[in-house]
C-alpha positions as CSV (number, residue, x, y, z in Angstrom):
1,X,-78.3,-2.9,-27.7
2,X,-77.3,-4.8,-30.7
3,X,-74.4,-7.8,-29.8
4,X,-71.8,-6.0,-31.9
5,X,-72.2,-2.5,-29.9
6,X,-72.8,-4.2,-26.1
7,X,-69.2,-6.8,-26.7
8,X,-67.2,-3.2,-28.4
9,X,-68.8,-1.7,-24.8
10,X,-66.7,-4.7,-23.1
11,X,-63.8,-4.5,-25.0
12,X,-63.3,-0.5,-24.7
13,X,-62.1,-0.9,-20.9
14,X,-59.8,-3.6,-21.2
15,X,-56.3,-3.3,-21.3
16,X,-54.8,-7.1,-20.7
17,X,-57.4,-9.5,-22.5
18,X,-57.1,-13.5,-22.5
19,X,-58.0,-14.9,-25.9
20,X,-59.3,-18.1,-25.4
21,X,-60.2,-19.4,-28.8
22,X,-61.6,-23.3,-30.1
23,X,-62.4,-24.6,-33.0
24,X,-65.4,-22.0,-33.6
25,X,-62.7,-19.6,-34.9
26,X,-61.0,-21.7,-37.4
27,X,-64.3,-23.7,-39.2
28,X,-64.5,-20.1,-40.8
29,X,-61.3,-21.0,-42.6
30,X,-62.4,-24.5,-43.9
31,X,-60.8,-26.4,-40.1
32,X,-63.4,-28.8,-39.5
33,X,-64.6,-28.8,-36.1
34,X,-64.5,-31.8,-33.8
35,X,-67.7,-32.2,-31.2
36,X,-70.6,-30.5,-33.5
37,X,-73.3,-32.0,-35.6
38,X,-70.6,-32.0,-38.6
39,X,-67.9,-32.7,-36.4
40,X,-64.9,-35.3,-37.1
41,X,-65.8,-37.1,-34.1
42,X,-69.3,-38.5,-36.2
43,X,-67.2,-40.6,-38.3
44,X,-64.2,-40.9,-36.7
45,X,-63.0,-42.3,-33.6
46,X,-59.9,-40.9,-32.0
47,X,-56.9,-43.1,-31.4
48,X,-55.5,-42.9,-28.0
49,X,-51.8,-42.4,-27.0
50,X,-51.9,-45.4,-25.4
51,X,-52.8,-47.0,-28.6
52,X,-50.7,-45.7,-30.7
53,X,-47.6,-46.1,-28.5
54,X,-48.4,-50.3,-28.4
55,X,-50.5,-51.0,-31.4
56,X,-48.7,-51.0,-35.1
57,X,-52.2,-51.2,-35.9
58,X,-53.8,-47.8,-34.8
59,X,-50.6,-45.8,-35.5
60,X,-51.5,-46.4,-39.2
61,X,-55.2,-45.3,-38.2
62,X,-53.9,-42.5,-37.1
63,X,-51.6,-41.5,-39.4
64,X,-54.5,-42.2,-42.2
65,X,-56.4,-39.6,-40.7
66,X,-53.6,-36.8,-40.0
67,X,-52.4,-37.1,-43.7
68,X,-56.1,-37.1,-44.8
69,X,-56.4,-34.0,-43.1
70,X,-52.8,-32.8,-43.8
71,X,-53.6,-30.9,-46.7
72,X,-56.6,-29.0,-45.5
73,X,-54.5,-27.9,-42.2
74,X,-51.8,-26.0,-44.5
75,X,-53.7,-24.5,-47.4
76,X,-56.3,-22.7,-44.4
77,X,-55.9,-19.4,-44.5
78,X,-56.8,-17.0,-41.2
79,X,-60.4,-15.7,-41.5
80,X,-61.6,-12.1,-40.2
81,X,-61.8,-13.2,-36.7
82,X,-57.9,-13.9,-36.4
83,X,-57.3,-10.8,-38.2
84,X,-60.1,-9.3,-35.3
85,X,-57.6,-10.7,-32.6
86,X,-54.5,-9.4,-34.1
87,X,-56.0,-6.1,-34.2
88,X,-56.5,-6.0,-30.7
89,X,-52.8,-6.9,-30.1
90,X,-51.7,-4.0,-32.2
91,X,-54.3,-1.5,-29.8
92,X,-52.2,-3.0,-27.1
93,X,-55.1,-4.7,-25.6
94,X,-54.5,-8.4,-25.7
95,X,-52.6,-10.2,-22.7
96,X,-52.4,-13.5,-24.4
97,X,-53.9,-15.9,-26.6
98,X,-54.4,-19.2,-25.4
99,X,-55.7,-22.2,-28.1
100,X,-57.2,-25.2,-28.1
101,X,-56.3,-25.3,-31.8
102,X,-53.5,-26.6,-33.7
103,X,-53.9,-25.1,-36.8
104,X,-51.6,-21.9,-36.2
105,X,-54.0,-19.6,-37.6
106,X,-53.5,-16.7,-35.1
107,X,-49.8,-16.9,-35.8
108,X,-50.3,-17.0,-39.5
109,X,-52.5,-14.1,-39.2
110,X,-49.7,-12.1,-37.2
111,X,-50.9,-12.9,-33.8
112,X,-47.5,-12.1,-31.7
113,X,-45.4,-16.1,-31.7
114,X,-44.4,-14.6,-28.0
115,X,-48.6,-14.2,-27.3
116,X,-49.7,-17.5,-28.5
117,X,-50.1,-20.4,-26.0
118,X,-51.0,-23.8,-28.2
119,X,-52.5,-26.0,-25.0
120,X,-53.3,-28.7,-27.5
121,X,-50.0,-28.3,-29.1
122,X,-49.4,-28.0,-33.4
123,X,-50.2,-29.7,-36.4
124,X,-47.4,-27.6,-37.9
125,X,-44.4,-30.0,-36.4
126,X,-43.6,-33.6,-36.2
127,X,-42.3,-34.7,-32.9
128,X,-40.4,-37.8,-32.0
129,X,-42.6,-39.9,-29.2
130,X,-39.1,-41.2,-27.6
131,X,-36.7,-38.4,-28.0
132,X,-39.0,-35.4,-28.2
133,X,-36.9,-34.0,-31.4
134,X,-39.4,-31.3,-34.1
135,X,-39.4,-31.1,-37.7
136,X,-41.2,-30.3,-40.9
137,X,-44.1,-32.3,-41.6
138,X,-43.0,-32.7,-45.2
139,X,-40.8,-36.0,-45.0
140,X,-42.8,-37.8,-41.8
141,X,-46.1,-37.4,-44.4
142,X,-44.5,-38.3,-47.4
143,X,-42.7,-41.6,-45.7
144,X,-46.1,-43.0,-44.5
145,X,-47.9,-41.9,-48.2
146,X,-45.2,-44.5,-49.6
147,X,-45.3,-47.1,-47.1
148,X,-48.6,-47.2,-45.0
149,X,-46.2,-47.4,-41.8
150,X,-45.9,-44.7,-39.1
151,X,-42.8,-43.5,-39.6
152,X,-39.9,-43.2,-37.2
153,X,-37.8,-40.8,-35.6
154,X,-34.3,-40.5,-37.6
155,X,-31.8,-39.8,-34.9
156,X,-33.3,-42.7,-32.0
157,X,-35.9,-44.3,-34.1
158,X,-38.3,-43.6,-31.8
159,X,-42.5,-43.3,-33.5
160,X,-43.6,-40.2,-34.6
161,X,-46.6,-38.6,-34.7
162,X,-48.2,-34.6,-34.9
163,X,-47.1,-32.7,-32.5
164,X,-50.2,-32.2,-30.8
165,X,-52.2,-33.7,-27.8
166,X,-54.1,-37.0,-28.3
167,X,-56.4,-38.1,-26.5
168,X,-55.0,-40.2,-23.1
169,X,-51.8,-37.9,-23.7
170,X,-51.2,-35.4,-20.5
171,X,-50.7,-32.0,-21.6
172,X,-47.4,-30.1,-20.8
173,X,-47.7,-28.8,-16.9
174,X,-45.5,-25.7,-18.3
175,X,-48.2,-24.8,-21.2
176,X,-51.0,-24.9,-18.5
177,X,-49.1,-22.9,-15.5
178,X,-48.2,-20.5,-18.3
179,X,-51.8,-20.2,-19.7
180,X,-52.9,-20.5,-16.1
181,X,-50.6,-17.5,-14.9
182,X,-51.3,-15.4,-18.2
183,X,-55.0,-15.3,-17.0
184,X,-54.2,-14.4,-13.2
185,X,-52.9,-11.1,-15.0
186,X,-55.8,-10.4,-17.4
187,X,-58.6,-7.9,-17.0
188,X,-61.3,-9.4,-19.5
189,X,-61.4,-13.0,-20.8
190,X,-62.4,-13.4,-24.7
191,X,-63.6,-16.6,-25.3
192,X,-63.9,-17.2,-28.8
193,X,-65.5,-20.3,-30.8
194,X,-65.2,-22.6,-27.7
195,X,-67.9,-25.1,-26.3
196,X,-65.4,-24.8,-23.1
197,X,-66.4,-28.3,-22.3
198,X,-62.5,-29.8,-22.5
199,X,-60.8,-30.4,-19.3
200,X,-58.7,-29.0,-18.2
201,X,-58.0,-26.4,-20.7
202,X,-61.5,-24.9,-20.0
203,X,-60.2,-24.6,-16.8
204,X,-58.1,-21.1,-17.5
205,X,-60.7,-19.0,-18.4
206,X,-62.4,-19.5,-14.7
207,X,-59.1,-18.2,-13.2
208,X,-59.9,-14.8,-14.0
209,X,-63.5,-15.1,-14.1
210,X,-62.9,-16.2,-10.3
211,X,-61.1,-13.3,-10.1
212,X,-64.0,-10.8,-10.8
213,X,-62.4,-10.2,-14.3
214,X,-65.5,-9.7,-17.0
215,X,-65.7,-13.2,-19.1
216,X,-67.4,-12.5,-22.5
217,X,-68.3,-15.7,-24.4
218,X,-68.8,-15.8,-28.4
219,X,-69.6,-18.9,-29.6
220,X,-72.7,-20.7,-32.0
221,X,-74.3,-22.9,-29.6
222,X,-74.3,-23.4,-25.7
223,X,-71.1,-24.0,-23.5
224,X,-70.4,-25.3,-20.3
225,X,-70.0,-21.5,-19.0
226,X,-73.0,-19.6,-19.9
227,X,-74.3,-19.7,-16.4
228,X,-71.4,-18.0,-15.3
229,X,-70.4,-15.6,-18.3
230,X,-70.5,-12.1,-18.0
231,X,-72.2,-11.1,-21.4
232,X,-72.9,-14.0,-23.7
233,X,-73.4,-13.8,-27.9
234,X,-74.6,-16.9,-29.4
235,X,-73.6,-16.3,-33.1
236,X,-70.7,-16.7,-35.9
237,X,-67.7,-15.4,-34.0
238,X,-66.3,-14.7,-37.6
239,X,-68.9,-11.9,-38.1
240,X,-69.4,-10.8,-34.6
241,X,-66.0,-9.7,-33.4
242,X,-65.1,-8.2,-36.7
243,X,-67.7,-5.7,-36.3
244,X,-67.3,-4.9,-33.0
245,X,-63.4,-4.1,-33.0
246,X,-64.4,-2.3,-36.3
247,X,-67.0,-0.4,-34.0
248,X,-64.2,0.1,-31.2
249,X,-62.1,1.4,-33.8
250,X,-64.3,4.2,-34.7
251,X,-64.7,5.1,-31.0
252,X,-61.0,6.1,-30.1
């Protein structure tokens, strides 16, 4: 059976699927990836929180990089894969989506705000490192274009930086019990574009795999799960689950 028509199999008996997407999703959509062969990590090294909270120093190397990227993150468009998972949602078989990413593709593709769990948080908001206040990205990447200084926090003065996860940075306990809890409920996890090799977000897929519930894999290249996986497709997951929600389509 081709891979299309053996994961639309899968997909016709759930009801509550997990959506566990990684980077694999968005490089269709011009987001670099991080750990492959052409992955930022070859040229770059990441700066720490720890770092950035004590060193003047790396807070510029940070920001350098984020406003490097800056432009790339808001002109990506969702690819057919986020339009695939949105599609689901609207057959009313989607649970949740959880994401390692930060780009807020699934949202901008009409993936449900109220669905989307961002583990590693979003490159769409600033967030104040002292007083936890959001905004825009606009103004925090247009202060450090002018000066070269990580720019600061205009109601306590406190550093700023993406609101996203660095590395050394603990991830919110809430976003994980939620993720956590959203897969306890699910029938079928979908993971999507994810070497699944980043503790401890790789970690909510296994509680429903764990609990019997079918875990399908789609991802170009090997993972830390595909010993355990229920049905594994090594391939593009832009042009695999296209087709196969096309295919379950054509089946109701």
């Amino acid at each position: 059976m081709h891979d299309v028509e053996r994961l639309s199999a899968v997909l016709e008996a759930a009801r509550r699927i997990l959506v566990f997407s990684g980077a694999g999703i968005s490089t269709g959509s011009g987001i670099p990836d991080f750990r492959g062969p052409q992955g930022v990590w070859k040229t770059r090294q990441p700066v720490y929180f720890g770092e950035f909270m004590v060193s003047a120093k790396k807070r510029v190397e940070y920001w350098e990089y984020k406003v490097e990227a800056h432009d790339a993150f808001m002109s990506a468009k969702p690819n057919a894969a986020h339009g695939a998972v949105v599609r689901l949602e609207k057959a009313g078989r989607v649970k949740a989506v959880v994401t390692q990413n930060i780009d807020g593709l699934h949202q901008a593709a009409g993936s449900s705000a109220a669905k989307v769990i961002e583990i590693h948080g979003t490159n769409r908001e600033i967030e104040c490192t002292s007083c936890g206040a959001r905004e825009e990205p606009a103004r925090a990447v247009a202060v450090f274009r002018e000066t070269q200084v990580c720019p600061t926090c205009a109601a306590c003065g406190g550093f700023l930086k993406f609101a996203t996860i660095s590395f050394g940075q603990a991830l919110n306990p809430e976003t994980i019990e939620r993720a956590s809890q959203e897969a306890r409920e699910a029938d079928l996890v979908l993971a999507l574009g994810s070497t699944l090799s980043v503790s401890p977000a790789n970690q909510v897929p296994l509680v429903a795999a764990r609990r019997g519930a079918p875990y399908i894999i789609v991802n170009r290249g090997e993972t830390d799960h595909d010993d355990i996986a229920t049905l594994k497709l090594d391939g593009d997951v832009v042009e695999i689950l296209p087709a196969a929600v096309d295919a379950l389509a054509r089946e109701r």
